[in-house]
C-alpha positions, 0 to 999 in steps of 0.5 A: 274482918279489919286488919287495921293494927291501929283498930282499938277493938282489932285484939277482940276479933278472935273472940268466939261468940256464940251465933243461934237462929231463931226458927220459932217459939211454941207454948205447950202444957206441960201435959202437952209436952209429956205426951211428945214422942218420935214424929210429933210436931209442934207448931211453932208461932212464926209462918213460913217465909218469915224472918228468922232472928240471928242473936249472938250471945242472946242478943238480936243482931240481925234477921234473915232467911235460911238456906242450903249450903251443900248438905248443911244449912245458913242464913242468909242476913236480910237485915242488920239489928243496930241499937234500939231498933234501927236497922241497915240492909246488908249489900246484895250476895255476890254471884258467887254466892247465889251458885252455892246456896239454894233457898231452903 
């Protein structure tokens, strides 16, 4: 985070988002969906090993993939969502990094 008291959007920083991940979408009748119970599956669209999207107040921001952080689960950004489509990838996760988290 910047710390930069000369930073114009420094007072904005401690303004809660809300951050969701995108596992995936499914469309079901909705004779489907009343049949759903305890143990169904519903398939979602998007395969296994596929970007997951990160959107922050509805809005796509980025794209990663998930991981184990201790007993909870992350995501760890692959690539950052800038503007109308272009697109930046993050630096590499630091040792650090790599020790506390396992791909999920």
């Amino acid at each position: 985070m910047n710390d930069d008291p000369n930073d114009p959007l420094s007072t904005l920083y401690d303004v809660p988002v809300r951050v969701s991940v995108e596992l995936g979408r499914a469309e079901l009748p909705l004779s489907k969906v009343a049949t759903l119970g305890p143990g169904a599956v519903v398939e979602l669209g998007k395969g296994a090993g596929e970007s997951l999207d990160v959107r922050i107040n509805g809005k796509l921001v980025a794209r990663g993939e998930a991981v184990v952080v201790g007993e909870k689960y992350g995501i760890r950004i692959v690539e950052i969502v800038r503007g109308r489509g272009a697109t930046a990838t993050p630096p590499q996760p630091s040792t650090a990094d790599k020790e506390t988290e396992h791909a999920a």
